[in-house]
C-alpha angles and dihedrals in degrees: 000000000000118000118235117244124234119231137139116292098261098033095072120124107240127196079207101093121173089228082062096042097041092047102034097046124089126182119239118210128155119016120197136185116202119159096354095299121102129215129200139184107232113177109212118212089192090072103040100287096297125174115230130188100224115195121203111197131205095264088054087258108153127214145184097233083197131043136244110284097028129094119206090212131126128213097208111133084356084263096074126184126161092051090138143058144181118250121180105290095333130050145250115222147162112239109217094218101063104003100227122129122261142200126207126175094195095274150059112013120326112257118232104230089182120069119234113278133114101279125134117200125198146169079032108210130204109231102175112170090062090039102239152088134271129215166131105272119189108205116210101174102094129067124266116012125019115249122239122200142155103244140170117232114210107213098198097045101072084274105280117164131205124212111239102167113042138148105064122080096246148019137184150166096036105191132185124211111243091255088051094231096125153035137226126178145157135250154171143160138220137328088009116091122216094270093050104060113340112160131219113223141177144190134178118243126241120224086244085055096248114123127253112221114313120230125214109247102177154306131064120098095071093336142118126200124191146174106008119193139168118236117221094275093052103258107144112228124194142177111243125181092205096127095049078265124086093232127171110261126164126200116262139166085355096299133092103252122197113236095192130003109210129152083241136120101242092174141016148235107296105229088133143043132253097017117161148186117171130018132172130282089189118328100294101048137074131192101201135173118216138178121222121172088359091302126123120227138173125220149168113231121190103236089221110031103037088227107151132202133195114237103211102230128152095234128102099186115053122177137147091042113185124171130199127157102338097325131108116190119189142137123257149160145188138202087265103037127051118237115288140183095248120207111200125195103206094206102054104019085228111150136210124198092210091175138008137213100205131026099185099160092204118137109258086239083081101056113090104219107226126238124223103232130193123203148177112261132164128319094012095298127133119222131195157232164130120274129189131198131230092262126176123128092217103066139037117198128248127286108281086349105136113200133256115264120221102188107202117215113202119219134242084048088226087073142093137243108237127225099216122110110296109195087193092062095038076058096068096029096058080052103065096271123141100213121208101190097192121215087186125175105302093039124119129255106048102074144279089280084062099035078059107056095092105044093121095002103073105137095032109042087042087041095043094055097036085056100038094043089054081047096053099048081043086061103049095056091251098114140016111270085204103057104040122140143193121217119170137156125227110326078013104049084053085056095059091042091052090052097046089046089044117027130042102228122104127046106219129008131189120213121208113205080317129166120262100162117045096191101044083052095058094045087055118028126101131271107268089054102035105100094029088104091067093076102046111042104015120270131314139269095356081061090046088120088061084041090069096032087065100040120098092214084073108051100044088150085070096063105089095166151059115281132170133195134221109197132179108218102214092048112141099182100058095009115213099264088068080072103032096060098048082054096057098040096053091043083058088054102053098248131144095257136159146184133201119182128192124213112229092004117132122186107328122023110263100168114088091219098062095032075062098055104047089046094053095036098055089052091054083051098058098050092054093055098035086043110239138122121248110231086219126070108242136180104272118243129228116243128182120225099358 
């Protein structure tokens, strides 16, 4: 057996490298089973970050549903999903490029089935007995706001698509009864976000396609519907927050009727489309995923009698659930295990990994398991999170030395840290890091009462638990209070520039594509987001004083240590000049500060080479602040006045 060495936290050599890690890792997003054979997304940094259909067919044959060049990925809303579709033996899908809808039959060059006008088409429905397709469009060709609409797209007519559904800002999740006889659908208008207010509708359908009257299911008023979909004998389900918890309801009697109460997350935020977590094994059954105390967990619930079994699987984090004869497909992880598109047969409970994000091949000796932490915050409260010990078999610290401590701010910030392995983090553990991943107050998964706690309060709730939970691992002897960082992307990346301008807690931060300037981000960002603000800090621009109040451009006296960006130059939701003003006021300031942009990157990095280089880079900054030495070589950083 080989002794460890013993060498300084940070300076460890690692097997994990970010070129292995940037070019062998996919992303995994919307499973499907259809005919026995199931379909992902899988968005490929190798090759640019492109979004490819896969198809695994019963024999285990596996296809590109979509040929080279071409990127099955939707603009609607900026965040996409449901860009593709099953056809027959061939696929309907939006091309990113040019967002029109396309047609391939596995052969020759996709045919464009959309004319070419600034439309954007999302959550794409099959709507067969009229021969055509169902959808969210997002129309581009007037001036001001874009406008959003449920509309039906006829194939063999040029086209063309006609709007059903229109009036509110946003729609989502239209989906047709298996008899095809009606529509649901989802809505909301402005300055509510999907999981404020959004409202289940239906409507029945006419033979000639147009909707009857629409009647009003649930949500709105202080609740929030999501994921509606039909059961085989045409009862609509639905999650409804209604009690503070997304549980599975379904429409009875006219009335929304709760299947199961459980202080449980049945569902999630709705940034993108097509997101699922149950679907039927026949009409009475349910295979659902849910999250409790910021764990995952499948189970099989009983549609009458609200009885609800635990189905045993390895996997801690459980999303895009579908369901057909016996079989649940969905994508899941562990701390041990990368995110993988999971085939599950019900019967057995024998699985099958069809496809994986992530083929490391690192021993498991290597991967820190995180552990799931609770600790004081503000006002009483107790906030939560994931934190991961300095882990790597090679090497023991030095004698009294504690680690250094990286605390990871998620983005949304209605959104949730996962448990499931993060190559990223396993990056800095196997190095010698200490990581803190923070669910703080405003983050999924615990209920409507937490995802609240920062409605008004962002920059102080999120700033607040991501202090107080480095503080607390400070306290108990497990990191060094004295090299402690902050490191976040987008909603996350303001959050770590709101705690180094306003506490004094951490020595150096990183912001990914983060917000610096509230107000400048709700002048310019997109629709979906533009009155998201509104929620979170007060409205805009009758609140622009506590705009600025809360904006770290403005209070570039509170910085006191080195920070560095990582911005995306074609970014439309936090566009480059949110970074490029904090630089330069903190240049101005004397202060340690870089900048690295990326060329054709838009918010969050898709292309390997410059996953790779963030990665890599932030690391390099660190140990020129913290003081030790990589053990691998790695590009030098700029760094002004350093």
């Amino acid at each position: 057996m080989t002794r460890a060495k013993t060498a300084p936290y940070g300076s460890w050599e690692s097997p994990i490298k970010a070129k292995r890690i940037a070019q062998g890792s996919l992303r995994l997003m919307e499973a499907l089973i259809e005919g026995g054979r199931v379909f992902w997304t899988e968005m490929r940094p190798g090759e640019g970050g492109r979004y490819v259909l896969m198809r695994r067919d019963t024999d285990g044959t596996l296809t590109a549903m979509i040929p080279p060049l071409f990127n099955a990925r939707t603009r609607v809303h900026e965040y996409g999903g449901g860009a593709a579709l099953p056809d027959g033996d061939g696929i309907l899908f939006v091309h990113f490029a040019d967002q029109r809808l396309y047609r391939w039959h596995g052969q020759g060059e996709p045919e464009p089935i959309t004319p070419e006008l600034d439309l954007r088409y999302a959550d794409l429905v099959h709507d067969p007995g009229r021969s055509r397709v169902i959808c969210v469009r997002e129309d581009h060709t007037g001036e001001g706001e874009a406008v959003n609409t449920v509309a039906a797209i006829c194939p063999g007519e040029d086209g063309r698509s006609e709007p059903l559904v229109h009036g509110n800002d946003f729609y989502h999740s239209p989906r047709l009864s298996p008899d095809g006889s009606r529509l649901a659908w989802l809505t909301w208008n402005h300055p509510q976000m999907p999981w404020d207010a959004a409202e289940l509708w239906v409507a029945p359908v006419r033979d000639d396609g147009s909707l009857e009257r629409a009647v009003h299911i649930a949500g709105g008023e202080g609740t929030s519907a999501a994921q509606p979909l039909w059961s085989p004998d045409g009862t609509l389900y639905f999650a409804l927050d209604r009690s503070g918890w997304w549980n599975i309801h379904r429409w009875r009697g006219g009335c929304a009727e709760p299947v199961l109460e459980m202080e449980a997350e049945f569902a999630s935020p709705q940034w993108i489309f097509r997101m699922a977590n149950y679907g039927f094994d026949g009409s009475r059954r349910i295979i659902c995923s849910y999250v409790q105390d910021g764990v995952c967990h499948l189970a099989a619930l009983d549609a009458e009698s609200g009885a609800m079994e635990l189905i045993e699987t390895p996997y801690t984090s459980i999303g895009s659930v579908r369901v057909e004869d016996g079989q649940v497909v969905f994508i899941g992880g562990s701390a041990s295990r990368p995110t993988a598109v999971v085939l599950m047969d019900l019967a057995t409970g024998e699985v099958e990994e069809l496809r994986r994000a992530a083929e490391l091949e690192v021993d498991a000796s290597y991967f820190s398991s995180p552990e799931p932490v609770e600790f004081p915050t503000g006002g009483g409260l107790t906030a939560h999170g994931l934190f991961y010990r300095p882990r790597n078999p090679d090497f023991a610290a030095l004698e009294d030395e504690k680690p250094p401590l990286l605390v990871k701010v998620h983005g949304g910030p209605t959104a949730a840290t996962s448990s499931a392995l993060n190559p990223g983090i396993q990056y800095y553990t196997s190095r010698g890091f200490a990581v803190l991943d923070v669910n703080y107050g405003g983050s999924t998964g615990y209920g409507r009462a937490y995802r609240e706690r920062l409605y008004g309060q962002w920059g102080v709730v999120d700033v607040d638990d991501c202090c107080n939970g480095a503080l607390h691992l400070a306290r108990q002897g497990l990191v060094d209070e004295e090299r402690m960082a902050v490191t976040g992307g987008s909603a996350g990346g303001y959050t770590t520039l709101a705690a180094l301008a306003f506490r004094d807690v951490f020595a150096a931060g990183a912001s990914h594509f983060g917000v610096s300037d509230c107000a400048a981000l709700a002048e310019e960002t997109h629709k979906f987001e533009s009155r998201y603000l509104d929620q979170l800090i007060g409205p805009y621009p009758e609140q622009r004083g506590l705009y600025e109040q809360r904006s770290a451009l403005h209070h570039a006296d509170g910085f006191s240590c080195p920070i560095i960006f990582f911005q995306g130059l074609e970014d439309r939701i936090v566009p480059p000049n949110q970074a490029r003003m904090m630089v330069a006021a903190l240049r101005q300031k004397g202060l340690p500060v870089a900048l690295l942009e990326f060329e054709g990157e838009q918010h969050g990095f898709r292309k390997a080479e410059n996953i790779e280089r963030a990665l890599d880079a932030e690391f390099y900054f660190l140990a020129r602040i913290f003081g030790f030495e990589p053990a691998d070589p790695i590009e030098p950083v700029p760094i002004d006045n350093l």
